[in-house]
C-alpha positions in Angstrom: -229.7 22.7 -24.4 -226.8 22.3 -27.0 -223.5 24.0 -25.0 -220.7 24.9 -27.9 -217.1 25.6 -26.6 -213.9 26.2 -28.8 -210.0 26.4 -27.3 -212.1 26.1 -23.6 -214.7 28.7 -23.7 -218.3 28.2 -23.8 -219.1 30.0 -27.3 -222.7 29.4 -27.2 -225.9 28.2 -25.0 -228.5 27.0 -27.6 -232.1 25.6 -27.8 -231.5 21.8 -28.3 -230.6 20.9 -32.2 -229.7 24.5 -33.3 -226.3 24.0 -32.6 -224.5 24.8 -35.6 -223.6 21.4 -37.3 -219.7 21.9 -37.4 -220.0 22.5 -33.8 -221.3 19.4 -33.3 -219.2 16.8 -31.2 -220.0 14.6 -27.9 -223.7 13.4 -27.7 -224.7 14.3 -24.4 -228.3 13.4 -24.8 -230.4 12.5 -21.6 -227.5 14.0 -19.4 -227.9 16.6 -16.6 -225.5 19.1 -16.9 -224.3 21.5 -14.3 -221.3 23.9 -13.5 -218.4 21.8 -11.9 -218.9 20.4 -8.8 -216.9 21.4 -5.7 -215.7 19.3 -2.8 -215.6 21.6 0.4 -213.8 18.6 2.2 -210.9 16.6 1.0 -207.2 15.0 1.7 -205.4 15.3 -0.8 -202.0 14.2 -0.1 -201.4 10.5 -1.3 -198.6 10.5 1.0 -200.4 10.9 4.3 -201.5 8.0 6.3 -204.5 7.1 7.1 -205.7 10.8 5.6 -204.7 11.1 2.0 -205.2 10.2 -1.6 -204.1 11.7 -4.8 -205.8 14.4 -6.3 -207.9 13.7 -9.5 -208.9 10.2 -7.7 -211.2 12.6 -5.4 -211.9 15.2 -8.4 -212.5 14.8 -12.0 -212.7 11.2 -12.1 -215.4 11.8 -9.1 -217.0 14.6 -11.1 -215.4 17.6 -8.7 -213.7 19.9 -10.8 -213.0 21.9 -7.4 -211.9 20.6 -4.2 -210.5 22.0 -1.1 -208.3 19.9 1.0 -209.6 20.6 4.3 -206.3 20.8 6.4 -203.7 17.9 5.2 -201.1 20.2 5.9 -199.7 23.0 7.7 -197.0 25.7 7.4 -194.5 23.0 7.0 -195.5 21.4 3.8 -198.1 23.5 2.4 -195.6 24.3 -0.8 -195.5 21.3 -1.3 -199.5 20.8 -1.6 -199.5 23.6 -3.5 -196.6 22.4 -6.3 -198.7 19.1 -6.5 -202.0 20.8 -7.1 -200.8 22.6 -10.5 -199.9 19.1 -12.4 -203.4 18.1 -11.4 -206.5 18.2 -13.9 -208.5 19.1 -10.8 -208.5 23.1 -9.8 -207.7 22.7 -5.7 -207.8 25.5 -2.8 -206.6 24.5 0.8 -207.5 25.3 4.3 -204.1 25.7 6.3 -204.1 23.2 9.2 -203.4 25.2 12.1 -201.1 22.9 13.4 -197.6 23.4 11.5 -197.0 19.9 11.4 -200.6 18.9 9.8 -201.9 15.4 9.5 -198.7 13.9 9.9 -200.2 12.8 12.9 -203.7 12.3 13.8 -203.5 14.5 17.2 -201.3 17.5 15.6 -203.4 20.2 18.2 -202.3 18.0 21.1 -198.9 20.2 21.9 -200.0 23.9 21.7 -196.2 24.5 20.6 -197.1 23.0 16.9 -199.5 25.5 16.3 -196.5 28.5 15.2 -198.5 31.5 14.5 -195.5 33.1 12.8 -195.2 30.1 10.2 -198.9 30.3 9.8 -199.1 33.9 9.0 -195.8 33.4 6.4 -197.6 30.4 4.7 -201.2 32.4 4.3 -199.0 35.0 3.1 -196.8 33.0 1.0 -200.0 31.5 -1.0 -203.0 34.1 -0.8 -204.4 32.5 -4.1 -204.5 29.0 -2.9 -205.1 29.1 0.9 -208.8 30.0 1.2 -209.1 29.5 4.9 -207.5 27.5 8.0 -208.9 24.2 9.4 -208.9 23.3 13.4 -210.1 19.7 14.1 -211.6 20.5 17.7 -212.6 16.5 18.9 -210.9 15.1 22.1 -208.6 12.7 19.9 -206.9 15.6 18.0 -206.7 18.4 21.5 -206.1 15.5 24.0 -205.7 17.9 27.0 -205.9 20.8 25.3 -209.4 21.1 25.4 -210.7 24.5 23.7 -207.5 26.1 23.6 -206.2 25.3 20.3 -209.4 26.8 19.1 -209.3 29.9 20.8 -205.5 30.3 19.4 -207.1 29.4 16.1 -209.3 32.4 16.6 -206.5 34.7 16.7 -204.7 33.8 13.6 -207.7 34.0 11.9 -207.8 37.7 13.0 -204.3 38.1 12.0 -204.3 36.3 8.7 -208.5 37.5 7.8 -208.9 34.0 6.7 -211.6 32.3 7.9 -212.1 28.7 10.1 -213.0 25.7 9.5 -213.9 23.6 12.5 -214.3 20.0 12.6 -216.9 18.9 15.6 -216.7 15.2 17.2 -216.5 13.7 20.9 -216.0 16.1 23.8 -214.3 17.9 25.5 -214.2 20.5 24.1 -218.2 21.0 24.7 -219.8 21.4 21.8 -220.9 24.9 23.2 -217.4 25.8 23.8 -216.9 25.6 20.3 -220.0 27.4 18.8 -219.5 30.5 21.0 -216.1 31.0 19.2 -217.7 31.0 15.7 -218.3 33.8 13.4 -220.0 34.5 10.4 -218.2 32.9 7.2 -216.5 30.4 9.6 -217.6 26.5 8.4 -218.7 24.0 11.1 -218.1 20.8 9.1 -219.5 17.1 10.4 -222.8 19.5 11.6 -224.7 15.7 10.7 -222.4 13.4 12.9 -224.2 11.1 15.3 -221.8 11.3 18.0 -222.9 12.6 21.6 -221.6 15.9 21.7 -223.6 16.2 18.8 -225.8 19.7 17.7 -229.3 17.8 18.4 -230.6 17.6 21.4 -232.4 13.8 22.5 -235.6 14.9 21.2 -234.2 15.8 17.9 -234.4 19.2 18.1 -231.4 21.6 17.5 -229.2 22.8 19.9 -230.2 26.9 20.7 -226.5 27.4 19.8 -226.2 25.8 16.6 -229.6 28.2 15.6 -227.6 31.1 16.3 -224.6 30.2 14.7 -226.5 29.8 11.5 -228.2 33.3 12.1 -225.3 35.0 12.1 -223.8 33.4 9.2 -221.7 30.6 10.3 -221.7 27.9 7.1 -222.8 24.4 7.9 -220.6 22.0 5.8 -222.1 17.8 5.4 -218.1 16.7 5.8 -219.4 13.0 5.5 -216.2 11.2 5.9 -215.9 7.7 8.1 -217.3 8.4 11.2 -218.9 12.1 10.9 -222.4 11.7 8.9 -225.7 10.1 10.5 -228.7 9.4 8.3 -230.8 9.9 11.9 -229.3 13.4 12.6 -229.7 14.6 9.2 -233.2 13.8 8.9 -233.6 16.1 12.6 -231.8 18.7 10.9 -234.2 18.6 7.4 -237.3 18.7 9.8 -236.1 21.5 12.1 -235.8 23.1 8.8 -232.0 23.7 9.1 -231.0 24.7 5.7 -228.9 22.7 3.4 -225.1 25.0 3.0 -222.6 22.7 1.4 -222.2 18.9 0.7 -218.7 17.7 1.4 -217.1 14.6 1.6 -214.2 14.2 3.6 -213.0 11.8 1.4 -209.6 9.8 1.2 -208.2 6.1 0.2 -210.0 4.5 2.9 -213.2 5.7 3.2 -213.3 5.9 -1.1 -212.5 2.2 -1.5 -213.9 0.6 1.3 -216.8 3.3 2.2 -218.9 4.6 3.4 -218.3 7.4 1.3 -216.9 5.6 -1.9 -217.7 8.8 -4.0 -219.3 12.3 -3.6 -222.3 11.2 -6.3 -222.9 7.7 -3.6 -223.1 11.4 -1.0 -225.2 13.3 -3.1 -227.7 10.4 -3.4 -228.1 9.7 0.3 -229.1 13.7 0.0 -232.3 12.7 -2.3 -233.2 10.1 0.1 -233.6 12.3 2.6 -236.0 14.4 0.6 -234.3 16.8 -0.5 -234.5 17.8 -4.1 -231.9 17.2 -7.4 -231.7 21.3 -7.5 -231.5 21.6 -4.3 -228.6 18.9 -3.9 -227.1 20.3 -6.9 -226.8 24.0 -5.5 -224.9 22.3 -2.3 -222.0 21.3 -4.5 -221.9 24.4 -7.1 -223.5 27.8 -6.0 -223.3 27.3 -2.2 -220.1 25.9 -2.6 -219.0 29.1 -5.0 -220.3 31.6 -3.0 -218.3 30.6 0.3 -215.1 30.6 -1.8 -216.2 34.0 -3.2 -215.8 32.6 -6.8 -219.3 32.7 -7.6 -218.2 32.1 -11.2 -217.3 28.6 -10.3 -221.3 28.0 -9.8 -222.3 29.3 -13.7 -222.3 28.4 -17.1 -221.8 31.5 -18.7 -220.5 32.5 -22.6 -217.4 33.6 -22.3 -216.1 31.9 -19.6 -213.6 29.0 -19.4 -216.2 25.8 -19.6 -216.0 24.3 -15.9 -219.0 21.5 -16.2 -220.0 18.5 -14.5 -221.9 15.9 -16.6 -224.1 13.5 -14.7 -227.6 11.3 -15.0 -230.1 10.0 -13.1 -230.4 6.7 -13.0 -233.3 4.2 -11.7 -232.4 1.6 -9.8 -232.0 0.4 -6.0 -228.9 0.9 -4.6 -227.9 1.0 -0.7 -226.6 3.8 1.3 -225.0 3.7 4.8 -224.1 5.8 6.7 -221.1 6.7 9.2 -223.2 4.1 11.8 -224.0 1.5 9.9 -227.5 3.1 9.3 -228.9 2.1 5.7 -231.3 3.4 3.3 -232.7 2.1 0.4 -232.1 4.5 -2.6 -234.7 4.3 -5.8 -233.0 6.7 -8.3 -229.1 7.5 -7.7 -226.8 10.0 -9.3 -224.3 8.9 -11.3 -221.3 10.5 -12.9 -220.6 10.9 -16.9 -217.9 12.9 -16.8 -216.2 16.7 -16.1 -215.2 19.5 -18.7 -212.4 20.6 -17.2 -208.5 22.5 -18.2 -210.4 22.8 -21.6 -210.9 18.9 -22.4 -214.1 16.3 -21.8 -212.7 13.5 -19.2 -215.3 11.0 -19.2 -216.0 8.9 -16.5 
């Protein structure tokens, strides 16, 4: 197909060569084309340590012409997020960390007095355009003695502010089980693939009875790669138990970007077709999935008349290896790899 857009605006979707030629421009021949993609699972504060990077590093020169930073900050420097996001070329939504104080430190749910329900409900309210949900990071590491506490406070503000959760799953306690039972449709488990023993497979591969009836009643499964939180091994359990595919995140940031085993979310996508799954299939993960749980299903079309929001990438033949979060590899034959983004009304090419 020939796409035409003037000032920003798709003008035209046109049989291949019938493309007026004054329209034509940038020869996009052999390309895969697709509505932007969208990153469920980002930090995207450069100035956090070790859980931040800048902005357009982990969009549109990654091919993500949406991301959500999944919790960087919480009610006390959420402005700021927000100020940063609109001199980026890359559009951005955040989850409000629960935890006032954010990822300033890596166990901000570890005094129940930094989650301020009041400065939570005045940030949400503050920013109803850009916060899109609120992020709890239930793993031993980030409660400490807490255990499922700060989740069942997390519950309540989510009441109060109708936003819904994002949960990060990892070691125990909290029980895995614990953490399910407080889930409700719309909420977003993310990590679902980790390999780590208070996992949602069972030793036989087989998925836990609670994670089944989360998904039934419309709890979102999110991939959340990041360092330590994606297993090749579990996610092949889930494709055979026939778990369905919701959303492909990365959890991406400086460390995991330049030194893996993340590195990019088309290196995450690809470990996606070598698990079987298919390009449209991987494709709807990062665009119309991704859309719908935002409830901007416009974000996942290419429509005329609407503001041209594209991702550009190919196909490409070739080995290349994938690891996982365990040191796990896989052999790739074909791998996706990015052309560039039509975003804010320009091509950046990649």
């Amino acid at each position: 197909m020939d796409i035409a857009i003037q000032d920003g605006v798709i003008t035209s979707i046109t049989p291949s060569g019938q493309a007026a030629e004054a329209m034509r421009g940038q020869d996009c021949s052999g390309l895969y084309v697709s509505s932007g993609w969208i990153d469920m699972h980002v930090h995207a504060v450069p100035e956090l340590d070790p859980y931040g990077d800048d902005i357009d590093e982990i969009g549109v020169k990654q091919g993500v012409t949406t991301l959500v930073d999944a919790g960087s900050c919480g009610a006390d420097r959420i402005g700021a997020l927000y100020t940063a996001s609109l001199k980026a070329d890359t559009r951005v939504f955040a989850l409000l960390n629960i935890s006032r104080i954010g990822l300033e430190r890596t166990d901000e749910l570890s005094q129940l007095k930094w989650i301020d329900r009041a400065k939570a409900q005045a940030a949400a309210a503050a920013y109803p355009d850009f916060i899109v949900g609120l992020k709890a990071r239930i793993s031993q590491s980030v409660v400490k003695d807490n255990g499922i506490e700060p989740l069942k406070l997390a519950r309540i503000l989510s009441e109060e502010t109708k936003l819904p959760l994002m949960v990060h799953i990892g070691s125990a306690p909290p029980a895995i089980s614990e953490v399910l039972e407080l889930l409700q449709p719309g909420d977003v488990i993310t990590h679902y693939l980790n390999g780590k023993s208070n996992n949602l497979f069972r030793e036989d591969g087989t998925p836990l009875q609670g994670l089944l009836d989360a998904a039934s009643r419309g709890v979102h499964l999110d991939v959340g790669h990041g360092t330590a939180s994606f297993s090749f091994r579990i996610a092949e359990q889930a494709k055979v138990a026939g778990i369905e595919l919701n959303t492909i995140s990365t959890d991406i940031y400086r460390g995991n970007r330049l030194n893996g085993p993340v590195y990019s979310m088309s290196n995450v996508l690809t470990k996606f077709l070598v698990l079987g799954y298919s390009l449209e299939e991987v494709i709807r993960a990062v665009t119309i999935n991704a859309a719908a749980w935002l409830g901007k299903p416009e974000l996942g079309q290419i429509r005329v008349g609407q503001q041209a929001n594209l991702t550009l990438f190919a196909l490409e033949a070739g080995e290349k290896q994938l690891k996982d979060s365990e040191g796990d590899v896989r052999i790739a034959q074909h791998y996706i790899k990015v052309k560039g983004v039509y975003a804010n009304g320009s091509l950046i090419t990649s």
